[in-house]
N, C-alpha and C positions, 0 to 999 in steps of 0.2 A: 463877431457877436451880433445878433441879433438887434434892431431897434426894436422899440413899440411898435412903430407902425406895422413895419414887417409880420409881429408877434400878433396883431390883430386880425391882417388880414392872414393869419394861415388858421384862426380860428372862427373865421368868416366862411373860408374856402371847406374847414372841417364839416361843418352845418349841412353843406351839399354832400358828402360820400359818405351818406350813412350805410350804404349798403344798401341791398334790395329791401321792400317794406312788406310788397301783397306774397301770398303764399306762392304766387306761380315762380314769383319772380327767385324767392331763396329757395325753391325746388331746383331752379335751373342753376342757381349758386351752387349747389350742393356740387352739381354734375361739373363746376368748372374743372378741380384737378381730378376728376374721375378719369383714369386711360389705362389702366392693368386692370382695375378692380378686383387686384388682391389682399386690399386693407379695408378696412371699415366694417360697421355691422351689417350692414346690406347686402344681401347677394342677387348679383344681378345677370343673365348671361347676355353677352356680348353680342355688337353687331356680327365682327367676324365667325361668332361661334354658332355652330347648330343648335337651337333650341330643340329638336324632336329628337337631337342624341341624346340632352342632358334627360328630356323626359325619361326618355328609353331607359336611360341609365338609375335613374330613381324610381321607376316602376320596376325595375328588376333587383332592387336592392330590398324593395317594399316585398314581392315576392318571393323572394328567397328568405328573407327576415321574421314577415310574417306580422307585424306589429300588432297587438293585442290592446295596447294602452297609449293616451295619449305619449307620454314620458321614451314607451319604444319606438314610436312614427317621428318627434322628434332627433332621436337619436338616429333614425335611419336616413331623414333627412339632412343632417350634418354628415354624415358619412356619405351622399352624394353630393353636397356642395364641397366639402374636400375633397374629392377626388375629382372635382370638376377642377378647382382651383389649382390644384397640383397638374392638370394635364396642361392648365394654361399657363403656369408656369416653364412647364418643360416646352412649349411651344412656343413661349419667348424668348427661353435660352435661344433654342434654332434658330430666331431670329437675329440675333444680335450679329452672327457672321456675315450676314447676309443682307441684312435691312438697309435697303436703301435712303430710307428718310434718314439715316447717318451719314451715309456719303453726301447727301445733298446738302444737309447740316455743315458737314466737314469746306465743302466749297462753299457754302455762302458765308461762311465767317473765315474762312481762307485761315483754318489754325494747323499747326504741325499733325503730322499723322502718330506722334508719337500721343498725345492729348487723344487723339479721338481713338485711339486703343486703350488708353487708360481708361476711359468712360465706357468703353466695350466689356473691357472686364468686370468695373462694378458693376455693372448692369446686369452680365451676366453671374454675379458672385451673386445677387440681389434676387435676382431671381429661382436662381438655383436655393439661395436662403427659406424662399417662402416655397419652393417644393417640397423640401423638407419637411417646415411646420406645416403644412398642411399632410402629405403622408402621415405623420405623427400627428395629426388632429383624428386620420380616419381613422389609426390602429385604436387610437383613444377610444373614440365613441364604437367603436364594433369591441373592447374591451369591456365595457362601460355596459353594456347593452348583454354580452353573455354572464357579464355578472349579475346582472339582475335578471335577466332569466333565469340564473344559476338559484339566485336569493329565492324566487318563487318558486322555484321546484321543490327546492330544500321547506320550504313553506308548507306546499300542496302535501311533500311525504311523511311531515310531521305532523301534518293536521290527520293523515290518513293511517300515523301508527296510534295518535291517540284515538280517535275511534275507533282501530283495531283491538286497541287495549282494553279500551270501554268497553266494546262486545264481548270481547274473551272475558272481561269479569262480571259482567252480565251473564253470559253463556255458564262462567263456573259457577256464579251462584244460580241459577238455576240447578244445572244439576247435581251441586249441593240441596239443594232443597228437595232436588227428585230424591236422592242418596237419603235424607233425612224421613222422606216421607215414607220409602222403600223398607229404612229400616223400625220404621213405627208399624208399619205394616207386619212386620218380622216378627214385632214382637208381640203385637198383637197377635196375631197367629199362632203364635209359640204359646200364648199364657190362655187362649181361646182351647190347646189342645188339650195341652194342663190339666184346665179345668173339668176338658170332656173323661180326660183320662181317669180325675180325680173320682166325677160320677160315677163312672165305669167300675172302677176298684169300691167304693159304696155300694153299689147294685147287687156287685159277685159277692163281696162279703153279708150282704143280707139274701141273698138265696143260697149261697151254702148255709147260713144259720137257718133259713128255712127247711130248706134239705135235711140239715141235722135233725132237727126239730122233729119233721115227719118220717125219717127212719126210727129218734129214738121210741116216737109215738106207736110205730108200727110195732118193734119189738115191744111195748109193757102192752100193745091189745094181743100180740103174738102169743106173750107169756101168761095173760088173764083167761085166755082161749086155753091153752094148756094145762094151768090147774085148774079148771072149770071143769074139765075132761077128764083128768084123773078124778076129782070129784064125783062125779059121776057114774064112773064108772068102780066106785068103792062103794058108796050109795046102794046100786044095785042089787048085789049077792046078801045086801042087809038087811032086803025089802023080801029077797025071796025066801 
């Protein structure tokens, strides 16, 4: 058990390990258990890795993708950090057979070799684990990403049948109303002939009553001219 004394000075000795205080200082904290950098939210690529691969590889993802929106260029950039993450895990598997900072491990702590195959295989279970989750991160986000392409397409051909729709019933009522006008016109015309026809039949029946008129007038001067004539000629033989 513990005295006082003891109990004070480890809360003395506490005061001094606060940890780092200036920003540099807990930036380089951060990096202490940094050595796969297959956990955490940072992604970072490695000394041993090619930075102008991973470029290559997320400009070719970017180019083939296409990203239109912030939402798709994120999405395309988690699909080249998972598949970065995933190559580096399958390249630490390979290591685990092979890697010598284990054997050297193995003789400086002088442990059985049955021990440092047992840490071989978690290691390599461990990492084969997170190639996994990271393949399954990229089928995610390349999933994730044609569905919402998919979502705005479905968008774009819905916005494009309802103003398909709106013009075809703009267009019908148009010519509904050409139809409507057409047929005012029709009838106009129809009742415009009507009317001329109606004159027409007026006209001819007042010059046949004219006609009549002046034949029956013809015959009573015809028939006044006739006894005027016999008249006259009875007249004569009465004078002589």
């Amino acid at each position: 058990m513990s005295t006082e004394a003891q109990i004070r000075a480890n809360q003395q000795n506490a005061q001094h390990s606060t940890g780092p205080i200036t920003g540099e200082g807990k930036a380089a904290s951060c990096q202490n258990n940094f050595k796969y950098g297959l956990t955490g939210a940072s992604f970072t690529v490695l000394d041993f890795e090619d930075q102008d691969e991973y470029d290559h590889v997320l400009c070719g993802l970017r180019f083939e993708h296409q990203p239109s929106t912030m939402t798709e260029s994120i999405l395309v950039e988690k699909m080249a950090q998972s598949y970065w993450l995933s190559k580096r895990a399958l390249y630490l598997q390979d290591q685990c057979a092979t890697d010598e900072e284990l054997t050297l491990e193995q003789q400086q702590m002088d442990e059985p070799a049955v021990l440092s195959e047992v840490k071989t295989q978690k290691r390599f279970a461990l990492f084969l684990r997170y190639q996994t989750t990271n393949d399954r991160a990229f089928h995610r986000c390349l999933a994730d990403l044609l569905k919402l392409r998919a979502e705005k397409r479905r968008s774009r051909l819905d916005e494009a049948a309802l103003s398909q729709r709106a013009e075809d019933a703009k267009k019908i009522g148009f010519e509904s109303q050409q139809r409507h006008e057409a047929e005012q016109s029709r009838k106009a015309a129809a009742e415009k002939r009507k009317h001329e026809l109606h004159e027409f039949a007026v006209l001819l029946a007042e010059a046949k009553l004219d006609h009549q008129f002046i034949l029956n007038s013809n015959a009573k001067l015809a028939s006044h001219a006739a006894a005027a004539g016999e008249n006259c000629s009875l007249e004569a033989p009465k004078a002589a």
